[in-house]
N, CA, C and O atoms as CSV, one atom per row, in Angstrom:
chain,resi,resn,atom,element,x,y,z
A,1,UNK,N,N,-2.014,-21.192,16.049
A,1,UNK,CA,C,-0.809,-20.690,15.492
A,1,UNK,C,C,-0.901,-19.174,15.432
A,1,UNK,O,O,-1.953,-18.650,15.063
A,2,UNK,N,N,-0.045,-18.586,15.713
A,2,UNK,CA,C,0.263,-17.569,15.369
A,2,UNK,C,C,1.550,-16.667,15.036
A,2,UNK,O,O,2.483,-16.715,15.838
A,3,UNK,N,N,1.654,-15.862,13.922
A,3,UNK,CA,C,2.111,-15.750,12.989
A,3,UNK,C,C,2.831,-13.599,13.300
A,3,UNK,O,O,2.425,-12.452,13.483
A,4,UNK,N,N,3.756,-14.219,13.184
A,4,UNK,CA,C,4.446,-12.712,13.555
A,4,UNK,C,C,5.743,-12.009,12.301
A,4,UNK,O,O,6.773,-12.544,11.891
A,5,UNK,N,N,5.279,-10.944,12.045
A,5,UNK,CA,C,6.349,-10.336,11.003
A,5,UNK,C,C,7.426,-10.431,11.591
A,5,UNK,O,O,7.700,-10.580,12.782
A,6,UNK,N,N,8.311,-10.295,10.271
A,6,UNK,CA,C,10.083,-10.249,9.705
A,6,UNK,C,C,10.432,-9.007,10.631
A,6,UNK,O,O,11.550,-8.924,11.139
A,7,UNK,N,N,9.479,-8.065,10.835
A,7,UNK,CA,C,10.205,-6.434,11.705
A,7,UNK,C,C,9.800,-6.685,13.146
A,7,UNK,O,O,9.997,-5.890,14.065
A,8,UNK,N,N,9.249,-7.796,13.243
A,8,UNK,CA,C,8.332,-7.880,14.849
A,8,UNK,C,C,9.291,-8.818,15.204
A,8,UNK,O,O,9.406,-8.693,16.423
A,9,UNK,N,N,10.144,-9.805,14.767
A,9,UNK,CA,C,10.989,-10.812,15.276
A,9,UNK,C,C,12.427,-10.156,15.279
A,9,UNK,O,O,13.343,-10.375,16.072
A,10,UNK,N,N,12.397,-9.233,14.116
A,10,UNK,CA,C,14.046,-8.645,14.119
A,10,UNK,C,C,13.548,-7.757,15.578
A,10,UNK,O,O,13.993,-8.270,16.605
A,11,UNK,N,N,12.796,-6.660,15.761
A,11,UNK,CA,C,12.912,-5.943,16.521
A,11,UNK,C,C,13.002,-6.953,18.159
A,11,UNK,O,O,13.641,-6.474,19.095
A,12,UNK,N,N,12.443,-8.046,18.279
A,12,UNK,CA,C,12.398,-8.790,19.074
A,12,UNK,C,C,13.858,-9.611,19.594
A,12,UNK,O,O,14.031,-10.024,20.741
A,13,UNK,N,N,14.752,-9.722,18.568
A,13,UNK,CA,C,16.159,-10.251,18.591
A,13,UNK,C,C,17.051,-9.024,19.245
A,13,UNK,O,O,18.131,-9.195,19.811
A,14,UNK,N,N,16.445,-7.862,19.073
A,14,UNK,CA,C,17.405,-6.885,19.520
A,14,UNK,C,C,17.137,-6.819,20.827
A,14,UNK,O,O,18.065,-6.877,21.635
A,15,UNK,N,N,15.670,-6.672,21.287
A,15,UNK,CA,C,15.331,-6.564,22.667
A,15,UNK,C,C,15.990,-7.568,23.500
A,15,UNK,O,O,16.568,-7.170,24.512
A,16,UNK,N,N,15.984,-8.957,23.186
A,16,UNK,CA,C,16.179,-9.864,23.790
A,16,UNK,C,C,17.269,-9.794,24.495
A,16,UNK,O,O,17.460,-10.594,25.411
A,17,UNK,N,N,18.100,-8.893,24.204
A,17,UNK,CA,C,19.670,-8.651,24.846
A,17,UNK,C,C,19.237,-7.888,26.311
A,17,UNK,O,O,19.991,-7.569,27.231
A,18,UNK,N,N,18.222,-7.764,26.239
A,18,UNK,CA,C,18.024,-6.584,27.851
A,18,UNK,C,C,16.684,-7.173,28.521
A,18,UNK,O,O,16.402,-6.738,29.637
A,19,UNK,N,N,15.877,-8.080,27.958
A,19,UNK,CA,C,14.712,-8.209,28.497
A,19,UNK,C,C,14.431,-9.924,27.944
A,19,UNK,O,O,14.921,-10.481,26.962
A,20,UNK,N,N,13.820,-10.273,28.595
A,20,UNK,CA,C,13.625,-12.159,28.330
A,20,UNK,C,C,12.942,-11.953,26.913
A,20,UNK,O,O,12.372,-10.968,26.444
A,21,UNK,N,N,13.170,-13.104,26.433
A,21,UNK,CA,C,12.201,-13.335,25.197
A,21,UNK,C,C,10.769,-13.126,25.328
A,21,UNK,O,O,10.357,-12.123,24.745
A,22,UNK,N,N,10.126,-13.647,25.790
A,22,UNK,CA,C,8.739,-13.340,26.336
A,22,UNK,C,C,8.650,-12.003,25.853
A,22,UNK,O,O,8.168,-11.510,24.833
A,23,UNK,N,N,9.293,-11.503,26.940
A,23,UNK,CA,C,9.051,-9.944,27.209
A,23,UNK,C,C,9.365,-9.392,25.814
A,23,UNK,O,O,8.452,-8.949,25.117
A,24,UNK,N,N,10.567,-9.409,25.414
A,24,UNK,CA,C,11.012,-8.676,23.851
A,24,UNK,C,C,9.891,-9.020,22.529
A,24,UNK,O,O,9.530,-8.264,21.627
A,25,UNK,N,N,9.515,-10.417,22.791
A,25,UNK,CA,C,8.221,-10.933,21.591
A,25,UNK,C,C,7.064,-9.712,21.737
A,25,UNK,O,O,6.719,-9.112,20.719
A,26,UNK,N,N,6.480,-9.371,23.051
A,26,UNK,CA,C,5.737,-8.677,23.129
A,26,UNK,C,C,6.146,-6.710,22.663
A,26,UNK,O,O,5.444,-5.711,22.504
A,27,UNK,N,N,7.368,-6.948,22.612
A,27,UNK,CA,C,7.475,-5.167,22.600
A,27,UNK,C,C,8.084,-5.231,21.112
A,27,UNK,O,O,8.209,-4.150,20.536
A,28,UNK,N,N,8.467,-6.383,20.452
A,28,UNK,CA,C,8.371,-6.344,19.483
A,28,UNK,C,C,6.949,-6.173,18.558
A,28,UNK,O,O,6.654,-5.216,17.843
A,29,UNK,N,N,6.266,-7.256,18.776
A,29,UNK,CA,C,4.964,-6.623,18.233
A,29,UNK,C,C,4.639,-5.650,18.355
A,29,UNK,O,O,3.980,-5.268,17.387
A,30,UNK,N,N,4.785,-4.758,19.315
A,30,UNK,CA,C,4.254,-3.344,19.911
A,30,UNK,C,C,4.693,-2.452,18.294
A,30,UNK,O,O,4.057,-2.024,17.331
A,31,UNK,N,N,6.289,-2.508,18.760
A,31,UNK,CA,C,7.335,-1.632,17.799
A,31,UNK,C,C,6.539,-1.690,16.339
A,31,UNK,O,O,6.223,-0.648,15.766
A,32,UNK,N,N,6.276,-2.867,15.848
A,32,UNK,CA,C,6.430,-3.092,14.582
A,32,UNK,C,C,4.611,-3.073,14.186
A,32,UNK,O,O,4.372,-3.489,13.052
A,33,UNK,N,N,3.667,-2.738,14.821
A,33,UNK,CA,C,2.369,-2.070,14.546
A,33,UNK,C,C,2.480,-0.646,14.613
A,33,UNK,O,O,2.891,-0.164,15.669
A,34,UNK,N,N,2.181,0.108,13.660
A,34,UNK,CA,C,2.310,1.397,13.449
A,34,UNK,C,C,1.458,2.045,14.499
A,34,UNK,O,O,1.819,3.022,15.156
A,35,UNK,N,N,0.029,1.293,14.639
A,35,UNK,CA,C,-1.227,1.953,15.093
A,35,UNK,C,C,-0.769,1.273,16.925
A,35,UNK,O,O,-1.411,1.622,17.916
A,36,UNK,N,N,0.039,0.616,16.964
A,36,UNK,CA,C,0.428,0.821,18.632
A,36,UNK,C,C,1.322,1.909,19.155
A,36,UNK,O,O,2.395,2.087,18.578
A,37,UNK,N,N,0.981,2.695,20.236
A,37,UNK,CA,C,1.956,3.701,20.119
A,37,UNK,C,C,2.379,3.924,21.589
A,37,UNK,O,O,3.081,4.804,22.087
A,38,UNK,N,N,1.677,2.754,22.192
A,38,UNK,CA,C,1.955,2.909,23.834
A,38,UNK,C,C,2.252,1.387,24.273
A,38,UNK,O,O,2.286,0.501,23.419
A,39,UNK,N,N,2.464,1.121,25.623
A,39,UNK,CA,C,2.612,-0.154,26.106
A,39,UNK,C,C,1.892,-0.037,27.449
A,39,UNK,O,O,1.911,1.071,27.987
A,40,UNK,N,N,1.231,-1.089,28.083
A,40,UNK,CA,C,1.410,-0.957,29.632
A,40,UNK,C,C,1.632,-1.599,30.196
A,40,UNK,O,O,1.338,-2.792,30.266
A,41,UNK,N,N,2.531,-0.636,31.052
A,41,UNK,CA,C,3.523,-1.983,32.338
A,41,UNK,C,C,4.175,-1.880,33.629
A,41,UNK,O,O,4.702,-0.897,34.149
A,42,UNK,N,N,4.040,-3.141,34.083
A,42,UNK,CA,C,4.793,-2.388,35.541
A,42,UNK,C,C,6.756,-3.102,35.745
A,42,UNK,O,O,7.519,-3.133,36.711
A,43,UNK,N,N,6.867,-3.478,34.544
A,43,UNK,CA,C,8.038,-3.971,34.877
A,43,UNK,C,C,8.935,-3.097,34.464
A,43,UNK,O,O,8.804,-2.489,33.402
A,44,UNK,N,N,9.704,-2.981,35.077
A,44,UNK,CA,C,11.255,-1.672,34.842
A,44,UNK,C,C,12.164,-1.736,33.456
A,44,UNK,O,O,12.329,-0.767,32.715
A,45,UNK,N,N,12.853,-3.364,33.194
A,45,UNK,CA,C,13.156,-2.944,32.196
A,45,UNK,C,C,12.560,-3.046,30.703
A,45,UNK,O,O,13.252,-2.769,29.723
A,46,UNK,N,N,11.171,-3.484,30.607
A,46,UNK,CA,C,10.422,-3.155,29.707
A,46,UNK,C,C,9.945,-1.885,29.411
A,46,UNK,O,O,9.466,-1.552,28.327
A,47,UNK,N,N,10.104,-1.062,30.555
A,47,UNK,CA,C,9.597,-0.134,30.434
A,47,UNK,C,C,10.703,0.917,29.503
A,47,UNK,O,O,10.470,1.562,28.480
A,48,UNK,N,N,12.018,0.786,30.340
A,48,UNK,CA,C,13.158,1.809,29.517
A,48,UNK,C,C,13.305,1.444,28.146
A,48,UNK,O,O,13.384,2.301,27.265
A,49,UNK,N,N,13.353,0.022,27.881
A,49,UNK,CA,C,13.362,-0.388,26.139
A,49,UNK,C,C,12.281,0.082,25.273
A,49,UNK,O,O,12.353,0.464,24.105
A,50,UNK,N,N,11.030,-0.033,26.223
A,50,UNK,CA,C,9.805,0.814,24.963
A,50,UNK,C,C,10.143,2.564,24.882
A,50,UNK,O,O,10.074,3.296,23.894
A,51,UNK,N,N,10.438,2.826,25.969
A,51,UNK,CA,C,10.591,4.558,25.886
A,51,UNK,C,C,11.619,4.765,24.548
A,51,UNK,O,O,11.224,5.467,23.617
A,52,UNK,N,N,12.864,4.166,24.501
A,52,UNK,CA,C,13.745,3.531,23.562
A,52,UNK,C,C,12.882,3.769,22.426
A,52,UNK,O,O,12.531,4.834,21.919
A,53,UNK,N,N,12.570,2.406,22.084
A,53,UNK,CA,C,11.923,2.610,20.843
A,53,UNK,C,C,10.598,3.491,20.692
A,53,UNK,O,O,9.669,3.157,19.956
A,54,UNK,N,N,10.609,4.576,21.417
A,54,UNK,CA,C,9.731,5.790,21.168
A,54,UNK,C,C,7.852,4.959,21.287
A,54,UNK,O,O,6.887,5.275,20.589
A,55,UNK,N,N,7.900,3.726,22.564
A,55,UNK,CA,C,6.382,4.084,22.643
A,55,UNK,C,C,6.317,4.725,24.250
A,55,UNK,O,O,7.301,4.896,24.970
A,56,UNK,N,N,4.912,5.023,24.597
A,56,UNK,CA,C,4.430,5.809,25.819
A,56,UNK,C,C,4.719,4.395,26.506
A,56,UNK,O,O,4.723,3.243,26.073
A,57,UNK,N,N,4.937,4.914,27.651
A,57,UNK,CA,C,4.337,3.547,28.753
A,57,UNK,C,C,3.824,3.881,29.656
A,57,UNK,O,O,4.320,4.851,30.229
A,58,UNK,N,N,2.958,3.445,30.060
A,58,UNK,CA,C,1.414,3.907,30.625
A,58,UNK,C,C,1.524,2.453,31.719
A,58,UNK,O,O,1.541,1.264,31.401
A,59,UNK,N,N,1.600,3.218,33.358
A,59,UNK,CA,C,1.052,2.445,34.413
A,59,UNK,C,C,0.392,3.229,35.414
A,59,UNK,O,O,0.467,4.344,35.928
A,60,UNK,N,N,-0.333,2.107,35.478
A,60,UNK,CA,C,-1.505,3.734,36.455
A,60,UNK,C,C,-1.306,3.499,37.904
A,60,UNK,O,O,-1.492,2.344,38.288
A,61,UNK,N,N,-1.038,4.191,38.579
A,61,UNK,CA,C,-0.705,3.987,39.821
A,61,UNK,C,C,0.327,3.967,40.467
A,61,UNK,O,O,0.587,3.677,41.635
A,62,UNK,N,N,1.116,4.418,39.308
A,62,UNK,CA,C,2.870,5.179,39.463
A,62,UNK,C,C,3.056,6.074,38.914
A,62,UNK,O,O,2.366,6.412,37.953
A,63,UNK,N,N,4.074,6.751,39.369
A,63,UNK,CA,C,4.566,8.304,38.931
A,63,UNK,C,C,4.606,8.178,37.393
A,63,UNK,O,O,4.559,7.082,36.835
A,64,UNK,N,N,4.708,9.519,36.642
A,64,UNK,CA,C,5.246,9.211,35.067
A,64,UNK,C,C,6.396,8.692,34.633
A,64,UNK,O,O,6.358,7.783,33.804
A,65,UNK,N,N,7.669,9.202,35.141
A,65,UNK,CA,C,8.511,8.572,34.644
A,65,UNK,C,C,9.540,7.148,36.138
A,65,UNK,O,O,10.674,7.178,36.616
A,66,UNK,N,N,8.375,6.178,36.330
A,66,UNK,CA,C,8.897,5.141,37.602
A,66,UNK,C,C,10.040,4.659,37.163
A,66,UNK,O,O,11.099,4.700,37.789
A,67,UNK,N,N,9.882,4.207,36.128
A,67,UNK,CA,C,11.063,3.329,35.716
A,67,UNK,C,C,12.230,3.839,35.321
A,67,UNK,O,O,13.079,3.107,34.813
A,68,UNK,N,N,12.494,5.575,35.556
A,68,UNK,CA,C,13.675,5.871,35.373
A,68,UNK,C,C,14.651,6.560,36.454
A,68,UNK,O,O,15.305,7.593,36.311
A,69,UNK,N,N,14.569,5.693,37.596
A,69,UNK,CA,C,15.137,5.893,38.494
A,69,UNK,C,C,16.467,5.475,38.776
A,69,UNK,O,O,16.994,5.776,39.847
């Protein structure tokens, strides 16, 4: 089991409008840990929703800003 905060599921309901659940569960947790402050990824629109909610997104082996093309 595992067990996810009230700000990690709200922030996750909002994502979900632009990115699969999957995907939003994970950038919700991101959002809602203080001590996370980056993500890494190679998918596009995960990437514009974390910049959004103000984390880094970090993929190595692409330009800095790929996903805002």
């Amino acid at each position: 089991m595992v067990r996810f905060s009230d700000q990690s599921l709200r922030s996750a309901a909002m994502a979900s409008s632009v990115v699969p659940p999957f995907t939003a569960i994970h950038l919700g947790i991101a959002v809602a840990e203080p001590e996370i402050d980056r993500v890494a990824t190679y998918d596009g629109p995960l990437a514009r929703v974390a910049v959004i909610y103000g984390l880094e997104v970090v993929s190595p082996g692409r330009p800095g800003t790929w996903w805002d093309v």
